[in-house]
C-alpha positions as CSV (number, residue, x, y, z in Angstrom):
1,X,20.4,19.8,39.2
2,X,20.0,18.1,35.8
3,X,21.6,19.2,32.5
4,X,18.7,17.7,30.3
5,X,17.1,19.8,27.9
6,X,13.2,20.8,27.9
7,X,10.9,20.2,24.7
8,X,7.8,21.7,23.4
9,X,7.5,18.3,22.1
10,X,4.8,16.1,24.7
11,X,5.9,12.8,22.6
12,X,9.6,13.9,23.6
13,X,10.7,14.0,20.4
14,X,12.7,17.5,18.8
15,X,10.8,17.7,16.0
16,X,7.9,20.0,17.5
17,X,8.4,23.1,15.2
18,X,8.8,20.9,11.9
19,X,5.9,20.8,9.9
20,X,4.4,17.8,9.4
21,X,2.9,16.6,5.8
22,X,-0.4,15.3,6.0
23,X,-2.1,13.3,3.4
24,X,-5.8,12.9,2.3
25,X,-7.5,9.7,0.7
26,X,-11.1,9.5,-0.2
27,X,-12.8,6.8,-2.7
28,X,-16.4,7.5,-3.6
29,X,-17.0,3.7,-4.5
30,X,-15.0,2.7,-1.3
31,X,-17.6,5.1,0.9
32,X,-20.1,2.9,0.3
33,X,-18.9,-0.7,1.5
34,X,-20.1,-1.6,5.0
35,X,-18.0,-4.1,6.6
36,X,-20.4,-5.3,8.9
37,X,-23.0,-4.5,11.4
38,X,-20.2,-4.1,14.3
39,X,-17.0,-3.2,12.0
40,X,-16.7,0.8,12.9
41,X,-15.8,2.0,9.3
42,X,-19.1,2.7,8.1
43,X,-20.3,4.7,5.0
44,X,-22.0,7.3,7.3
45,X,-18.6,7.8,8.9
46,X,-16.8,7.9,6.0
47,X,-18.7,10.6,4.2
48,X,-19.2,12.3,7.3
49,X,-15.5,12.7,7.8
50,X,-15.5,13.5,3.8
51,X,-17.5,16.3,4.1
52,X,-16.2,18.0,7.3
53,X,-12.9,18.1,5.6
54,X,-14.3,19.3,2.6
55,X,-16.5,22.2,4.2
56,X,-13.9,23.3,6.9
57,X,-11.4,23.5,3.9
58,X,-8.8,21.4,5.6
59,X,-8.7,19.0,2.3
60,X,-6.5,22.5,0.7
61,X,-3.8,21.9,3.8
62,X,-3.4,18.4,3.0
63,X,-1.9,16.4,0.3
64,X,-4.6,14.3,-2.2
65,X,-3.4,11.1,-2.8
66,X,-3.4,9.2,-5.8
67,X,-3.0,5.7,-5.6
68,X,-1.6,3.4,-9.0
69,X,-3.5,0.2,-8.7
70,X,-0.3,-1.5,-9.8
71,X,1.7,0.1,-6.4
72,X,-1.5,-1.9,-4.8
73,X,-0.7,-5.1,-6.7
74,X,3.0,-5.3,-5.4
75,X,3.1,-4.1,-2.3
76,X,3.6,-7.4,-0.2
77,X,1.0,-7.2,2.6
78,X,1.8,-10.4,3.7
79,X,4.0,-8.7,6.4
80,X,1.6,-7.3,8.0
81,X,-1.2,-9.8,7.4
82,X,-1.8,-13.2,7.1
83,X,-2.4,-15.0,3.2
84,X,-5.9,-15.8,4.4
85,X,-6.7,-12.2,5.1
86,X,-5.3,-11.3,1.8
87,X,-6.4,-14.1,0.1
88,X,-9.7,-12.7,1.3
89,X,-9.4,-8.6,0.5
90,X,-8.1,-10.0,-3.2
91,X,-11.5,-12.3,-3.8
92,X,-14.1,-10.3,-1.6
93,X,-16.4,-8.1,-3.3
94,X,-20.5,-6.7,-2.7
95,X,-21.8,-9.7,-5.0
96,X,-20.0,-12.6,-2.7
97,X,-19.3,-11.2,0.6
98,X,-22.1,-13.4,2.8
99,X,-19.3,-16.0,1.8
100,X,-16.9,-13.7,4.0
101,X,-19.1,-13.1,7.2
102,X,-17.6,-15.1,9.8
């Protein structure tokens, strides 16, 4: 017989009474940028998920997040990306992104 202890928690971690904090982001001008025809983020989706949250109230159990634009500018991405990519997300925008397809 084994001394090792049982959890509720199915990831096996101890933590399964804790509450967890969970965090909302939603940008009305970001809703509407398609990334392309097979990217999955598309605006449907994203307002879609925007407005279930909204109308099932779950947006008063979460955390809004605001995010400074000058966080964005110094946070260095380049550790989880490569400088092309961001190189790319820095320069793309609806007026020049044909330039971006490939």
């Amino acid at each position: 017989m084994s001394n090792q202890s049982i959890t509720a928690d199915p990831l096996g971690g101890g933590n399964a009474t804790r509450k967890s904090r969970v965090s909302y982001y939603f940008d009305e001008e970001f809703s509407l940028y398609q990334v392309s025809n097979t990217h999955p983020m598309k605006p449907f989706r994203i307002k879609m998920t925007d407005s279930l949250i909204k109308t099932y109230e779950m947006d008063k159990k979460m955390e809004p997040i605001q995010i400074d634009e000058d966080y964005i500018r110094e946070v260095d991405l380049t550790k989880f990306h490569s400088d092309d990519y961001i190189d790319c997300l820095r320069s793309i925008s609806i007026v020049n992104k044909e330039k971006y397809l490939d």
